[in-house]
C-alpha positions, 0 to 999 in steps of 0.5 A: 165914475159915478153917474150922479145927476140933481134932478130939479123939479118945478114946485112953484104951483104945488102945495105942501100936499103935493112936496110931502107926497113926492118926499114920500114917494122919493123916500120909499123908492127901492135902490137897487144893490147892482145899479149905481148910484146908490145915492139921489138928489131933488131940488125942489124949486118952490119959488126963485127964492125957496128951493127944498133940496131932498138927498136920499142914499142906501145906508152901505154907502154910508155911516153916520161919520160920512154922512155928517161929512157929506152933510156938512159939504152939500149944506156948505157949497149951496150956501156958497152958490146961494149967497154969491 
């Protein structure tokens, strides 16, 4: 079993300053090889209409097939639970 949790951070009062900071900082994070998962999402709720959603995995868990898949489905299921 795999522990995977969408951390949802409240973004309303950032500016585009802060969002790049945090994505550059999210996106040099180290992933650490014996600790699963080696997978980590954000949402960045920018306002209750605008949300940034940040995914971010180590490359031995994926190739550009699973990627384009995993991709494809998290695009596919926020739309679904957006547009409901």
């Amino acid at each position: 079993i795999v522990n995977f949790k969408i951390e949802v951070l409240d973004f309303e009062d950032k500016n585009q300053s802060d969002i790049e900071s945090y994505l550059k900082a999210a996106n040099s994070k180290v992933f650490n090889l014996e600790e699963s998962p080696l997978i980590r999402a954000s949402l960045l709720k920018r306002s209750e209409s605008e949300n940034l959603f940040f995914l971010s995995m180590h490359h031995i868990i994926g190739d550009g097939w699973s990627t384009q898949i995993l991709v494809s489905e998290v695009v596919k299921t926020y739309n679904e639970y957006f547009n409901e």
